[in-house]
C-alpha angles and dihedrals in degrees: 000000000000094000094053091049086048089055098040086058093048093052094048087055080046085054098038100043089049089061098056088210146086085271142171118202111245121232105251094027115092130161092255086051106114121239106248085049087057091046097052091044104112088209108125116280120344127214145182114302100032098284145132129230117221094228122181117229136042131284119254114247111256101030111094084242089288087133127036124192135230127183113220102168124002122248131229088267132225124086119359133215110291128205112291090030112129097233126188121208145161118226143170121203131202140170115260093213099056098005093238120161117234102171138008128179087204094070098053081049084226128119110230116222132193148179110259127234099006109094099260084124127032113284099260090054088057089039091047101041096056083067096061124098114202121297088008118147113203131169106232114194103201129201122231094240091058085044125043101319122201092338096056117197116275129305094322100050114055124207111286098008125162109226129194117197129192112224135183113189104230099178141308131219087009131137124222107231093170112058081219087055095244090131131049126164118197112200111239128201098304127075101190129209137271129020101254120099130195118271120220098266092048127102112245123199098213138161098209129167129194130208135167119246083268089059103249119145115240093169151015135170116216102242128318111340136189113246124183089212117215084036135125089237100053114118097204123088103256078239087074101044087055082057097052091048092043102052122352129104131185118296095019123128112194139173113244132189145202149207120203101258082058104042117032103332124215110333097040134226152208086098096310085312082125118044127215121304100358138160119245138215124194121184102199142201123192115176100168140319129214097240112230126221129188094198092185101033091232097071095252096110101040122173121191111188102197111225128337127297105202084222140114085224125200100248112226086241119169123311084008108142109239150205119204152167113211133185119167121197122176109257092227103061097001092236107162110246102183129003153304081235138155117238132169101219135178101230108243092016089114098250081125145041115280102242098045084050088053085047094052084068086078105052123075132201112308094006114138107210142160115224116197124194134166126240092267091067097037123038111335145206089327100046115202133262091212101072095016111251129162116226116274097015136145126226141203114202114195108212142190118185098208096172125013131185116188148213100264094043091058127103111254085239089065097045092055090054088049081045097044089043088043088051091053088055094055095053097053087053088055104050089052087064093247098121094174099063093042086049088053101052087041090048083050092046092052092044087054093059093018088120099015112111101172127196125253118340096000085058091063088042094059095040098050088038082058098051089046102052087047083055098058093041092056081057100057093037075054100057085044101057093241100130103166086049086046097051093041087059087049094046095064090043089066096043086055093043117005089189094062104133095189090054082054092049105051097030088050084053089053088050087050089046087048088046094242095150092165096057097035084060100050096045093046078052090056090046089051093067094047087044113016095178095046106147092191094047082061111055084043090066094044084060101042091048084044096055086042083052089052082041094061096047104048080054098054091047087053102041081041085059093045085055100044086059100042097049124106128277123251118255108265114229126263116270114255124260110252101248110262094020129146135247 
């Protein structure tokens, strides 16, 4: 008896030892079973040898039990990811028979993403993650036949080798919106319109509901309601808004979510609704948002377009005809002062105040919009008695563009008056010692005929109209020190017109500032011939002879030191004879 129980214990290590694994022999299996009989055996997973693993789990219908499920940590629930779904995940994969690891997401820091059900993975991998719900983490075992068969995969999976992975289901069909991942934003149902989305100072109308990751709701608008997004005020995580700017357009609804640092961070919020450090989901609605400019940066020109045209424009830019519907209401009590009234306008001809001219920049054709300035860009301390307005006071103009031409539509005839009229605004605003507005109408004359060349006679209008504009910019870049700026404006100008006694002029005073008295000379000579009786040609030159005059002396006091110092030593004087000495 002792030596049959003595061979019985030696077959079951054979046995044992054979599998490679922590293995129970299967009823039925045995090690003189041939091999076609153990691969046609529908008992769990079968490995070399002839033997089953005890797996956990359950095997995942419609796979022949070549890939069996364990549920690690529980997902959000509802619908999971279906074929042709982009899915993100993080794994970590090891080999069942030494537990070695060959691959893990999680060291290249990088979650791998893939597209379901068409053979991009193995097959147990497609099979295993259909059965995921969001942020579920699941153990799958893998037969070799649903891995990498009799090939493996590389050094680290031999042939017919048995894998488990370790998954846990991120997102599909999700954008990252964050480059950290914090934010991800999955497209719904509705597409929306357009191409445009809202930008972060804008007001979204927006339904919107929040839940935890165990589905509970935290918070739900009723209906669509106005946020002022980036505000104080503003119900939604900035996680979301980034969302909303990012991706949406009018008329989307989308799925974002949100990782603490993003939502409500670690203590929580919504009156202790969220709890520290939670993950949060917002189903959102945008169906459209009044864009917001400030056209000045400091709110004194503001433009409100109320709600999104689907539309390229055109934009009612400077010297653009338009149609328009006006109606003005001081901002203080909201009493309308003019309109509402229908006007055709050149935009920047001066119909209108400046800054709601500057406003109508904004605003494209068919575009409704309210345009808000204080008094400093409408009417001012002294108010006007045609509209009435009283002195210092803001103002609010409700617009509608019904018909807009251009710029670029308009004749170049028409283009050289808007210039010309541009130019002499510019030159009032100078005068009156303010250089960065008239910059700013020269900059807007030149913009008008930068790339117009003209024929006959328009063609030395618009090259005459150029020089002169370059000009003008070298005088205010004068009065404000800046030189170089100064002489470049001066340099086009004679390129346009060589003969253009007022570029001599100016770019021979920045040689004289750069004390380039070679080249201020030669350019006040230039400007002689052009002007032979310039005054101011002449005491130029006075000072510019007067500082060479300075110049050369400085030199000969300095080449006169040099000298003094180079030049020989004196001889020095015969020694003295010893007294009483010879000789």
């Amino acid at each position: 008896r002792m030596r049959l129980l003595s061979l019985l214990l030696l077959s079951l290590t054979i046995g044992l030892s054979s599998c490679h694994q922590t293995l129970y022999i299967s009823p039925g299996l045995t090690q003189r079973t041939p091999q076609a009989a153990v691969q046609a055996a529908p008992l769990s997973l079968r490995l070399r040898g002839g033997c089953e693993a005890k797996f956990s789990g359950e095997p995942i219908e419609g796979t022949d039990g070549a890939v069996y499920k364990e549920i690690l940590a529980p997902g959000a629930g509802g619908e999971g990811p279906v074929s042709g779904d982009d899915v993100s995940v993080h794994y970590t994969g090891t080999l069942l028979s030494d537990g070695s690891k060959f691959d893990s997401s999680h060291d290249r820091n990088a979650p791998f993403t893939f597209k379901l059900g068409k053979g991009k993975v193995i097959k147990g991998w497609d099979a295993g993650v259909a059965t995921m719900t969001r942020g579920e983490k699941a153990k799958f075992t893998i037969r070799s036949d649903f891995a990498y068969g009799p090939q493996g995969s590389g050094d680290k999976i031999p042939p017919n080798s048995t894998l488990v992975f370790e998954v846990e289901l991120l997102r599909w069909n999700e954008k990252e919106v964050t480059l950290d991942g914090g934010v991800t934003l999955k497209p719904l149902d509705k597409k929306g319109t357009g191409w445009r989305h809202p930008d972060k100072s804008d007001e979204v109308f927006v339904q919107y509901t929040g839940k935890l990751a165990s589905g509970e709701v935290v918070a739900e608008s009723e209906g669509f309601e106005l946020v002022k997004l980036s505000s104080e005020g503003s119900p939604l995580p900035t996680g979301v808004e980034k969302a909303i700017c990012k991706e949406m357009k009018k008329g989307s609804n989308a799925l974002i979510t949100c990782t603490p640092e993003y939502a409500f961070g670690d203590d929580g919020g919504l009156g202790g609704k969220v709890p520290p450090k939670a993950t949060v989901l917002y189903e959102v609605e945008l169906k459209d948002w009044n864009a917001i400019y400030d056209v000045d940066k400091t709110g004194g020109i503001l433009v409100k377009c109320l709600g999104q045209l689907d539309t390229y424009g055109p934009l009612c830019d400077d010297a653009s005809q338009v149609k328009l519907t006006m109606e003005g209401r001081l901002a203080s009590s909201g009493e309308t002062f003019v309109g509402p009234i229908d006007m055709d306008i050149t935009v920047g001809d001066g119909a209108l105040p400046e800054g709601l001219e500057r406003g109508l920049e904004k605003i494209k054709k068919g575009q409704h919009a309210l345009v808000t300035l204080t008094s400093q860009n409408a009417y001012g301390a002294q108010g006007s008695s045609d509209p009435p307005v009283p002195p210092n006071s803001d103002v609010v103009f409700e617009i509608t563009a019904t018909e807009v031409v251009p710029t670029y539509q308009l004749q170049l005839s028409d283009k050289l008056v808007a210039a010309e009229r541009r130019k002499d605004q510019g030159n009032v605003f100078f005068k009156a010692g303010d250089t960065s507005q008239a910059l700013g109408k020269y900059d807007k004359a030149f913009k008008l005929i930068q790339y117009e060349q003209g024929e006959g006679e328009e063609a030395d209008k618009v090259k005459a109209l150029k020089s002169v504009v370059h000009v003008n910019k070298a005088a205010c870049y004068d009065k404000e020190g800046r030189v170089e700026d100064s002489m470049s404006e001066c340099n086009k100008a004679l390129d346009l017109k060589p003969n253009n006694a007022k570029a001599l002029f100016r770019r021979g005073k920045g040689y004289l500032a750069l004390n380039q008295l070679d080249e201020a000379m030669s350019d006040m000579k230039e400007l002689l011939k052009v002007e032979p009786n310039s005054a101011a040609a002449a005491t130029q030159m006075a000072l510019i002879k007067s500082k060479q005059k300075q110049q050369d002396t400085k030199d000969k006091a300095v080449f006169a030191k040099m000298f003094k110092k180079t030049a020989a030593p004196a001889k020095p004087p015969p020694p003295e004879k010893p007294e009483g000495g010879g000789g």
